[in-house]
Kinemage of the C-alpha trace (Angstrom):
@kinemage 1
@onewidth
@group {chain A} dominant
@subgroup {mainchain}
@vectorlist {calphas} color= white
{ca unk a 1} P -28.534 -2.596 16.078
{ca unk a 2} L -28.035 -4.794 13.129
{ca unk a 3} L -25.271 -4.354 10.537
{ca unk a 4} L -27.328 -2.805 7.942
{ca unk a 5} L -28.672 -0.548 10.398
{ca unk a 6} L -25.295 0.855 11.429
{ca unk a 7} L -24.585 1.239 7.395
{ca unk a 8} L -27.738 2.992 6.859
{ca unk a 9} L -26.807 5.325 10.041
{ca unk a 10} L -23.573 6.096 8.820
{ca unk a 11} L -24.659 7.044 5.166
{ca unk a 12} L -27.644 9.161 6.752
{ca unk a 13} L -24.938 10.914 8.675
{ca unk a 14} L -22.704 11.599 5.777
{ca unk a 15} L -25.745 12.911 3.726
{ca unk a 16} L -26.274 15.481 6.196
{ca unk a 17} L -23.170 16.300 6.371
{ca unk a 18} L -23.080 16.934 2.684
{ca unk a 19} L -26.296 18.870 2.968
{ca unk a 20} L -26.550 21.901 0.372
{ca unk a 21} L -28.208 24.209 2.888
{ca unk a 22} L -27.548 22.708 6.206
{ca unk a 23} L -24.459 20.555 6.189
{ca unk a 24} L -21.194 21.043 7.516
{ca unk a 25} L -19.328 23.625 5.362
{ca unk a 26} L -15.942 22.029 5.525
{ca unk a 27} L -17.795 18.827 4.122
{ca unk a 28} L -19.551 20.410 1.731
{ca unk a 29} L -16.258 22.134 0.042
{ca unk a 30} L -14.511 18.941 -0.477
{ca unk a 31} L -14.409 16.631 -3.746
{ca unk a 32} L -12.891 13.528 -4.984
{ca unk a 33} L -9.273 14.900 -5.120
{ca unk a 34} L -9.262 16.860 -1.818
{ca unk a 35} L -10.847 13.218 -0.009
{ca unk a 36} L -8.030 10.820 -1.841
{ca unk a 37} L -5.031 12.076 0.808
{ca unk a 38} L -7.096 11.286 3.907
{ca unk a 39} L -8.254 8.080 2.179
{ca unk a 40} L -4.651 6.671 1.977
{ca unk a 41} L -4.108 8.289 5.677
{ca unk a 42} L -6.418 5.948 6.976
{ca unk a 43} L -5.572 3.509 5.225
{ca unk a 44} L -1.934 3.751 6.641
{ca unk a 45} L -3.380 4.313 10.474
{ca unk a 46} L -4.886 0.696 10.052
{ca unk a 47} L -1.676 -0.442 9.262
{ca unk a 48} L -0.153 0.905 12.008
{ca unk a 49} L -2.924 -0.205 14.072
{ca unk a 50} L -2.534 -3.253 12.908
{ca unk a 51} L 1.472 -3.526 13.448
{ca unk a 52} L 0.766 -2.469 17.118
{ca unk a 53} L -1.787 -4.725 18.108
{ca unk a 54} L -4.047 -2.519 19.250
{ca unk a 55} L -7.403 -3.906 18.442
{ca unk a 56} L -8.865 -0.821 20.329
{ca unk a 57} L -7.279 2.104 17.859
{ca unk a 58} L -7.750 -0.447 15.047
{ca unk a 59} L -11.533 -0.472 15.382
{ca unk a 60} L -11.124 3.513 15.563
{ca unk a 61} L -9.354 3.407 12.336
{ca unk a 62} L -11.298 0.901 10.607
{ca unk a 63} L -14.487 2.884 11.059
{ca unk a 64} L -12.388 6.206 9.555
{ca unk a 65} L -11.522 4.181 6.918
{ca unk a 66} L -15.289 2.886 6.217
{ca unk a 67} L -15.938 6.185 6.388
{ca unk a 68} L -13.964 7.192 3.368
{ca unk a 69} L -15.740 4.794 1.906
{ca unk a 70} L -19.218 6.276 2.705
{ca unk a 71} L -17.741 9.901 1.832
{ca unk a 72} L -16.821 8.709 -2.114
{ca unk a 73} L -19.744 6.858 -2.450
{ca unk a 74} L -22.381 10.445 -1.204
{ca unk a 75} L -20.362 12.222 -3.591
{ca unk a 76} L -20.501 9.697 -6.395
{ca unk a 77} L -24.540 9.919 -5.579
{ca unk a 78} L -24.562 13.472 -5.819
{ca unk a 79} L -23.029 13.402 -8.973
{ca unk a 80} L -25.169 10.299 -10.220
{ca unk a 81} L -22.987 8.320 -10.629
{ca unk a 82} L -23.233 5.459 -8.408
{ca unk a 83} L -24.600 5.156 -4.429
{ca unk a 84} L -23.032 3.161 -1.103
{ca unk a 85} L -25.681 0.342 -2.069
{ca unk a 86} L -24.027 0.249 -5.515
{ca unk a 87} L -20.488 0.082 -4.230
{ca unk a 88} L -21.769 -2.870 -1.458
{ca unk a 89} L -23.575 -4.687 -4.331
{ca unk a 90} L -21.002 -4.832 -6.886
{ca unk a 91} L -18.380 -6.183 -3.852
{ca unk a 92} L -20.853 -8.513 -3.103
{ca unk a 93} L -20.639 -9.455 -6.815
{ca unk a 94} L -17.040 -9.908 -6.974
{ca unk a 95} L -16.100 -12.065 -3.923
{ca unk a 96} L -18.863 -14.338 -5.576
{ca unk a 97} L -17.631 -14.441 -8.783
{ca unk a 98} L -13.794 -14.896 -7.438
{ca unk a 99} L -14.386 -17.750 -5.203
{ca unk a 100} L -16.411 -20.763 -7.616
{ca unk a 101} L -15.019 -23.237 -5.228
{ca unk a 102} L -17.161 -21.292 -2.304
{ca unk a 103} L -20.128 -20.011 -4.081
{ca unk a 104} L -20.289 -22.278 -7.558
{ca unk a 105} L -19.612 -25.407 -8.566
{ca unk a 106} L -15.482 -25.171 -9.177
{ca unk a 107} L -12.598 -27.191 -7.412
{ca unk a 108} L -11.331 -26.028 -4.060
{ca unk a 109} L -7.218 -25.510 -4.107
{ca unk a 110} L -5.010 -27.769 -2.446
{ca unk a 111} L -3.568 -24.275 -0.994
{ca unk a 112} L -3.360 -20.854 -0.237
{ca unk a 113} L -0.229 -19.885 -2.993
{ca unk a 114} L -2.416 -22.353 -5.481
{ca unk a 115} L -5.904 -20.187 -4.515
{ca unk a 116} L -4.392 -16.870 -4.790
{ca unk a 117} L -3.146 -18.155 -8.525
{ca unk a 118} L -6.234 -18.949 -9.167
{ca unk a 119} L -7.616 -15.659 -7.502
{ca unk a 120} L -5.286 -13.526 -9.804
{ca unk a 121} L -6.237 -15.800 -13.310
{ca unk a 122} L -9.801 -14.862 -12.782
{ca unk a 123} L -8.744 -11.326 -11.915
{ca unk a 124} L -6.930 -11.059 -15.205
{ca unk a 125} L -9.660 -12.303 -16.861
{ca unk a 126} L -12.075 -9.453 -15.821
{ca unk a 127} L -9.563 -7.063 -16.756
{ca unk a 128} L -9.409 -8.735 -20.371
{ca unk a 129} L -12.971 -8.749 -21.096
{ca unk a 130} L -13.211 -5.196 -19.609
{ca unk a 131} L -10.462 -3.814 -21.555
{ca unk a 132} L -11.040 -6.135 -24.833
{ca unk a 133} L -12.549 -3.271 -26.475
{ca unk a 134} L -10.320 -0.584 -25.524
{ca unk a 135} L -6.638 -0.913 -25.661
{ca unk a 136} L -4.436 -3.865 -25.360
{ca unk a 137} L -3.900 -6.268 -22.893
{ca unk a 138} L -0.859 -6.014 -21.040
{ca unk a 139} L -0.083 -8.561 -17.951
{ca unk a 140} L 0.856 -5.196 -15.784
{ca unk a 141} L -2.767 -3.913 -16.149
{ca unk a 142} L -4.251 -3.411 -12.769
{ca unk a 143} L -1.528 -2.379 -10.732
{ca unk a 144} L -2.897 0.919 -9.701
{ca unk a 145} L -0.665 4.031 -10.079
{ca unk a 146} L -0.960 5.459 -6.889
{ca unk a 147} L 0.830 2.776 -4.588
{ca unk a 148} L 3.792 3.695 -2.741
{ca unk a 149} L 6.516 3.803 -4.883
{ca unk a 150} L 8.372 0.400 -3.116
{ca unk a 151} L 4.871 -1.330 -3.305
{ca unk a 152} L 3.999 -0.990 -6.878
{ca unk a 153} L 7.897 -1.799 -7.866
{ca unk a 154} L 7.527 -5.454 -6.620
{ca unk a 155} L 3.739 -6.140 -7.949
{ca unk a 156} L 5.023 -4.705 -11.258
{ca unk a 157} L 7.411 -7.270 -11.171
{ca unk a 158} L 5.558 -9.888 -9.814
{ca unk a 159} L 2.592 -9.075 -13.178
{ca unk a 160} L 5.669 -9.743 -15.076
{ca unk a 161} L 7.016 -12.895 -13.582
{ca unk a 162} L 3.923 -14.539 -14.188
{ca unk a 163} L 4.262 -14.545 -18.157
{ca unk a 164} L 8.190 -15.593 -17.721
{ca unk a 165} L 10.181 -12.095 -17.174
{ca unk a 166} L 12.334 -12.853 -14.647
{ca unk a 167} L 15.963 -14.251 -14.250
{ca unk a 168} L 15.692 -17.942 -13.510
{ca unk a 169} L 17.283 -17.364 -9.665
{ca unk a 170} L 18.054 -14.742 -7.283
{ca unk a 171} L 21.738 -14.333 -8.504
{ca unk a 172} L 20.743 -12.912 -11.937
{ca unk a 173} L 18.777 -10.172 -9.606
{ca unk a 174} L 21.933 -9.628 -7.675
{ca unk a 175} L 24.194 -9.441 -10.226
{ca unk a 176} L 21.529 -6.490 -11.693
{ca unk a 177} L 21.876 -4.858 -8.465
{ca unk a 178} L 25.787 -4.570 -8.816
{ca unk a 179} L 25.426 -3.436 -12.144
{ca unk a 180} L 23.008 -0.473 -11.856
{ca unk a 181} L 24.722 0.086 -8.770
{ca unk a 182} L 27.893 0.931 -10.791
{ca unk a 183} L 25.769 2.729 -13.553
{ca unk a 184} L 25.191 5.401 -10.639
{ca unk a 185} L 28.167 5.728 -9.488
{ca unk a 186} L 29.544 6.169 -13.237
{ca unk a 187} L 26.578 9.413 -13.565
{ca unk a 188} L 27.579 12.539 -13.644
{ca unk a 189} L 24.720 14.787 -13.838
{ca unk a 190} L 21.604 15.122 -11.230
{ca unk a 191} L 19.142 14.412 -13.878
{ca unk a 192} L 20.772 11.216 -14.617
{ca unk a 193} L 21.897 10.471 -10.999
{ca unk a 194} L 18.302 10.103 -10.251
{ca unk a 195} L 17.166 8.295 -12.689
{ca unk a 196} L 19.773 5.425 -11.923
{ca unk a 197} L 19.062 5.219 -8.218
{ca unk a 198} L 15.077 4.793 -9.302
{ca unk a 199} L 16.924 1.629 -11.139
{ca unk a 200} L 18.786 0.638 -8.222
{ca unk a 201} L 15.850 1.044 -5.733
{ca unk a 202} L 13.976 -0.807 -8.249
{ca unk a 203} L 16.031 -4.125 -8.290
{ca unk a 204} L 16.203 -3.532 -4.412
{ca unk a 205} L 12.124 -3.857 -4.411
{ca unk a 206} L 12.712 -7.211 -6.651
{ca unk a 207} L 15.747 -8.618 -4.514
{ca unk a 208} L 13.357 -8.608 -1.535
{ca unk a 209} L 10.595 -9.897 -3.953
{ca unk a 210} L 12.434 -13.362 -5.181
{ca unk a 211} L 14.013 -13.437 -1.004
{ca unk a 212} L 10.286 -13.631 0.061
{ca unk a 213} L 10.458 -10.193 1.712
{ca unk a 214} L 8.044 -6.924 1.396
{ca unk a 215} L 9.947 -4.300 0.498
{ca unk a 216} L 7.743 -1.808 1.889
{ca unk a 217} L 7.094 -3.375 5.327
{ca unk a 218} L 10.729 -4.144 5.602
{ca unk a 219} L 11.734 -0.636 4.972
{ca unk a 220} L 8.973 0.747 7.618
{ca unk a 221} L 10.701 -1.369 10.088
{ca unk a 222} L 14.382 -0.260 8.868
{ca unk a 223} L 12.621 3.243 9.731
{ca unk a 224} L 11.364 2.324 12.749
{ca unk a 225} L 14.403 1.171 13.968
{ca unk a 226} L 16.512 4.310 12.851
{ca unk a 227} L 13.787 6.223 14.793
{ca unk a 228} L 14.338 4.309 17.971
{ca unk a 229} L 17.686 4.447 18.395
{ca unk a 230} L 18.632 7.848 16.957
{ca unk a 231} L 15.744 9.242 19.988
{ca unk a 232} L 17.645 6.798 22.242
{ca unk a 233} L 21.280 8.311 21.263
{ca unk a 234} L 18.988 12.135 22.164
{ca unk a 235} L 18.486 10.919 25.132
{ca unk a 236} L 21.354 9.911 26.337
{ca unk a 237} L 23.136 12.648 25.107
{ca unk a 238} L 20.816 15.681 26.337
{ca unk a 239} L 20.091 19.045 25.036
{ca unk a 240} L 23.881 18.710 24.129
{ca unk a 241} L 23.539 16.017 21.166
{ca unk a 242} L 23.327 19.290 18.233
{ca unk a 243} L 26.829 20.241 18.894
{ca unk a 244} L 28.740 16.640 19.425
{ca unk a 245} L 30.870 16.161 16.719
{ca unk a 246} L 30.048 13.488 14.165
{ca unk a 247} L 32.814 11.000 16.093
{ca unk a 248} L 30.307 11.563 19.511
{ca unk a 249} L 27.453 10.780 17.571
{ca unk a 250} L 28.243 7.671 16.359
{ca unk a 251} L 29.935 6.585 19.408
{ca unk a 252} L 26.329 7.007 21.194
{ca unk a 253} L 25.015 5.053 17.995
{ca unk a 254} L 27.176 2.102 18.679
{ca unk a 255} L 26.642 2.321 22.487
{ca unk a 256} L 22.276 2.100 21.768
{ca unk a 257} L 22.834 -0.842 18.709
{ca unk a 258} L 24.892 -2.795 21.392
{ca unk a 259} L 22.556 -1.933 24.274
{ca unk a 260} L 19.789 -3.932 21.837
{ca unk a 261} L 21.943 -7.060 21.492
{ca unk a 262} L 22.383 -6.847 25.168
């Protein structure tokens, strides 16, 4: 079966799915909101997939996240506003029109860092020209609002370093660090408590920015990590590990983290 034939399949299934009389109900009540959460779901599972190196539950998870894809694109069809063929088209369109040194007649880069520059200057031009008539241009447009928190933190500030904002070495960021760090210790109301540790994660996400580090990746492996050993300190303890004092606890902490280092 060819390619297109599997992407026909799939969007056949989907439209019966989403059949008015004879479809699934549970597909038929859903809408662009109620799809979004299993979107990013997916999304995540390929990650994880990924992480694992499991190619097997990553081709799972790549086909439920094509099929978020297909799901979107029925409903956008119902609605009339676009079609799968539309959404494969216009993609089509794009990676054309973002790599001239592939597909036209423009200079190839002498790397990847220099490409991806000149990925993101074509990129901002396409937002200019689609925006021109509409509001102004800002150098943060783009960065979508629904990122994880830690994500859209560093590509905020990486959007601003490109026109100049940013403090000329990593020291000016640490410095920032110790001084909103002090600005929440100095709050004294919830309100403003948590609005000064938004600050402080904030600096965190461009610390690990200017140190070459993702912010988000590095604080799913900090989970990870907490995950392992605090089921490895359970374990060790029993059914007993509830009622150890805090002093047990962390005993059976140390004992796992040097265990590791073993």
């Amino acid at each position: 079966m060819t390619d297109m034939l599997s992407l026909d399949r799939l969007a056949d299934i989907m439209a019966r799915l989403r059949h008015p009389d004879h479809g699934c109900p549970w597909d038929l009540a859903q809408d662009f909101d109620t799809i979004a959460p299993y979107t990013i779901e997916e999304a995540y599972e390929v990650a994880e997939a990924i992480a694992a190196r499991d190619m097997a539950e990553l081709k799972k998870e790549l086909g439920d996240l094509l099929f978020q894809v297909v799901f979107h694109s029925r409903m956008a069809e119902e609605a009339g506003h676009f079609a799968l063929g539309d959404v494969v088209e216009a993609l089509c369109e794009k990676m054309v029109r973002r790599h001239p040194h592939i597909f036209g007649d423009g200079n190839r880069a002498a790397d990847a860092d220099a490409q991806k520059a000149e990925w993101e200057r074509i990129k901002a031009e396409e937002r200019a020209a689609a925006g021109a008539s509409q509001r102004p241009v800002s150098a943060l447009d783009g960065v979508a609002t629904a990122l994880p928190a830690l994500m859209r933190a560093e590509k905020l500030q990486a959007r601003a370093a490109r026109v100049g904002f940013e403090w000329p070495d990593v020291a000016g960021v640490r410095a920032k660090l110790d001084e909103e760090l002090a600005e929440f210790d100095a709050a004294t109301d919830p309100a403003n408590r948590a609005e000064e540790l938004g600050d402080v994660l904030f600096v965190l996400a461009n610390l690990a920015r200017r140190h070459g580090i993702d912010p988000e990746t590095a604080l799913r492996r900090g989970s990870a990590k907490f995950e392992r050993r605090f089921r490895a300190m359970e374990a060790l303890a029993g059914p007993k590990f509830p009622s150890l004092p805090l002093e047990a606890q962390e005993t059976l902490w140390q004992q796992v983290k040097a265990g590791e280092k073993a």
